[in-house]
C-alpha positions in Angstrom: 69.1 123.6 79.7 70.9 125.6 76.8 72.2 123.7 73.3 75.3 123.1 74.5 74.4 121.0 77.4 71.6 118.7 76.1 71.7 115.6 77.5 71.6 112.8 74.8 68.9 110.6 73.0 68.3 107.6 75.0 66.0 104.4 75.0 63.7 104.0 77.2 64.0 99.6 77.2 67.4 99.9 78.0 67.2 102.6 80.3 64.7 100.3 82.1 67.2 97.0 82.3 69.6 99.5 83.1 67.7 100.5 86.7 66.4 97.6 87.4 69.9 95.6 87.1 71.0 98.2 90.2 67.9 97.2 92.1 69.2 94.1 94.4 67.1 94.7 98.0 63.5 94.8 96.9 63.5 97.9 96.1 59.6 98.9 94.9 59.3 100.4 91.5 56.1 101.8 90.0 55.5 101.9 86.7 53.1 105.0 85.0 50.8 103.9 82.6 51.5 103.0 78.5 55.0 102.5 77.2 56.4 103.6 80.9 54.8 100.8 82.1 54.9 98.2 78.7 59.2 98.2 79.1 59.2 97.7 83.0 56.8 94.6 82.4 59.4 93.4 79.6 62.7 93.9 81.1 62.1 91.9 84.4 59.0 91.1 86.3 59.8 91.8 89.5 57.1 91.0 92.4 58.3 94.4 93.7 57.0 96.2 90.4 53.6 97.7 90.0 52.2 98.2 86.8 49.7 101.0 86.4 46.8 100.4 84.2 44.4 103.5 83.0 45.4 106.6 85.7 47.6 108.6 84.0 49.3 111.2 86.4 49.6 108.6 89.1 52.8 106.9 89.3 54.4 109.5 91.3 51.2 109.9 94.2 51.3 105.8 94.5 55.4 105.7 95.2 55.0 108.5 97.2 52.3 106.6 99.5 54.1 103.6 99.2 57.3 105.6 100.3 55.9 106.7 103.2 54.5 103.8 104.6 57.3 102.0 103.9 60.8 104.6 104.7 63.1 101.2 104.8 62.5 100.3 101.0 63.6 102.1 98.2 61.0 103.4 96.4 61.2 103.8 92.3 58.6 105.7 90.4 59.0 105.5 86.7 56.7 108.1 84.7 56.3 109.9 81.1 56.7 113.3 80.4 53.1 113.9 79.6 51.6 112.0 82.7 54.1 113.9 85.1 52.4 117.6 83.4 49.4 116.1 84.3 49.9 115.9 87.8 52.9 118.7 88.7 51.5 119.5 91.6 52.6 116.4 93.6 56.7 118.1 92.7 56.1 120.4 95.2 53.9 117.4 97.8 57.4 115.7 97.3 59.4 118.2 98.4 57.2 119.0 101.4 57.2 115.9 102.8 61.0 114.8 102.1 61.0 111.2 101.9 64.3 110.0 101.9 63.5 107.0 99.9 61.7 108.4 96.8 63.3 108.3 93.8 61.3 109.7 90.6 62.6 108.7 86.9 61.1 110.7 83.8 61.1 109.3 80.3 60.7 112.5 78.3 60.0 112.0 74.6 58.2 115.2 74.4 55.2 113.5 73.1 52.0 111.8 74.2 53.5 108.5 72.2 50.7 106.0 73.1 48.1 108.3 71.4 49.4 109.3 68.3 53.0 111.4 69.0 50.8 114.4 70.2 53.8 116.6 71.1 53.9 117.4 75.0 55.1 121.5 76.3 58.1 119.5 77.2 59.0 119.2 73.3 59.1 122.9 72.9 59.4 125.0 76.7 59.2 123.3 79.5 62.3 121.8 81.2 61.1 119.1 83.7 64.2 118.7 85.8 64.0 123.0 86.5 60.2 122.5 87.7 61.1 119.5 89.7 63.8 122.0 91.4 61.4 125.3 91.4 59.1 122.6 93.3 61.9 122.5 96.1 63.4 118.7 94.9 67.0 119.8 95.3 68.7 116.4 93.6 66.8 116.8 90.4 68.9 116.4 87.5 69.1 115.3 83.5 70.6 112.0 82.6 73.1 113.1 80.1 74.0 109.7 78.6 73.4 105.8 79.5 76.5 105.8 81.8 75.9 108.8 83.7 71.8 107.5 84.1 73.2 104.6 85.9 75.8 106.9 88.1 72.3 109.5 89.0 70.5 105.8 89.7 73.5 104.7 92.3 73.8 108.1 93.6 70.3 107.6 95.0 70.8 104.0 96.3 73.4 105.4 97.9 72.0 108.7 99.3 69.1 110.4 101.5 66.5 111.4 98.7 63.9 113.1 97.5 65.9 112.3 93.5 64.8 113.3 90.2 66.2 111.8 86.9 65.4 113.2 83.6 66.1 110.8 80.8 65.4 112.3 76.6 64.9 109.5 75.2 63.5 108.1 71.6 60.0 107.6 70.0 60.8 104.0 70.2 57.7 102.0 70.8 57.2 99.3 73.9 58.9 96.1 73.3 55.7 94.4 75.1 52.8 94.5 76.7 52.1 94.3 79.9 49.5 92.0 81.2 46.3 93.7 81.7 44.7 91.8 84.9 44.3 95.2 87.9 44.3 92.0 90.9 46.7 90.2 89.1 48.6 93.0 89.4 47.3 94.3 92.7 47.8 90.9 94.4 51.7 90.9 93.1 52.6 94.1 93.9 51.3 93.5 97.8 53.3 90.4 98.2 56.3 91.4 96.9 56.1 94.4 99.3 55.1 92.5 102.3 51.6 93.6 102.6 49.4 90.6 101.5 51.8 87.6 103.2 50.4 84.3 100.9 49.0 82.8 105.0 46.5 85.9 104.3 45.7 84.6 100.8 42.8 83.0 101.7 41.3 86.1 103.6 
């Protein structure tokens, strides 16, 4: 990514409406811990959303899983710059495995925001989208403004995936916080995938 062709400073919030307002078949989206997670819980909540809590690195794995065992549904994984360096080596578990449903959407801010504005390698030499291609995920690609976010985002309803979408965005904080109950959660997220039917609740 060379100066010429930096993509431009987004929000994270309205990136978020932004995808979820394409989302219209149940489509599951996972959200990585902190702010990742604080702007999905604000901008709709979804049964079909699951909101990570404390396991930084692990939005990507879950969708993945969830991908798998589920190829009909669409399956969203929304993640931070720094939790995705934690974990790079799923990239390359993603592009082995090919799942035609995954979809994996980075908010890059080049810092670890929730703990102080730590900067991240990201903020200085490392361009996610060209790892995510070095990994072997083909469709990986920067967001360069709002409108072209939402074309990559319907390009990948549309299509057979793996997709990666880059988005720069701000050091704007959450505009909420999510609430912080792991069954509550847990319990949700299962329903509204089709997993824990409410005849099972008493189980």
């Amino acid at each position: 990514m060379t100066m010429s062709n930096q993509p431009r400073l987004m929000n994270r919030f309205d990136l978020t409406k932004r995808l979820l307002a394409k989302l219209t078949h149940e489509e599951a989206v996972i959200g990585g811990i902190g702010f990742t997670n604080f702007d999905l819980w604000a901008a709709e909540r979804r049964p079909q959303n699951f909101y990570m809590l404390g396991s930084m690195g692990l939005a990507v794995p879950i969708a993945l899983g969830v991908a798998i065992a589920q190829p009909r549904r669409r399956v969203y994984a929304l993640e931070g710059d720094g939790s995705l360096l934690m974990e790079l080596g799923v990239l390359g578990t993603v592009a082995a495995r090919k799942p035609e449903n995954l979809t994996i959407v980075i908010w890059d801010n080049g810092a670890y925001q929730i703990t102080g504005g730590q900067p991240t390698t990201t903020a200085s030499v490392v361009d996610l989208v060209a790892v995510a291609r070095a990994s072997g995920i083909a469709r990986a690609n920067w967001a360069r403004d709002p409108a072209d976010f939402e074309a990559l985002v319907e390009q990948a309803l549309a299509e057979k995936g793996p997709t990666f979408i880059a988005a720069k965005i701000d050091d704007k904080p959450a505009v909420a916080t999510t609430h912080r109950d792991p069954q509550f959660l847990r319990e949700t997220f299962m329903r509204g995938i089709g997993t824990r039917p409410d005849q099972l609740r008493g189980a």
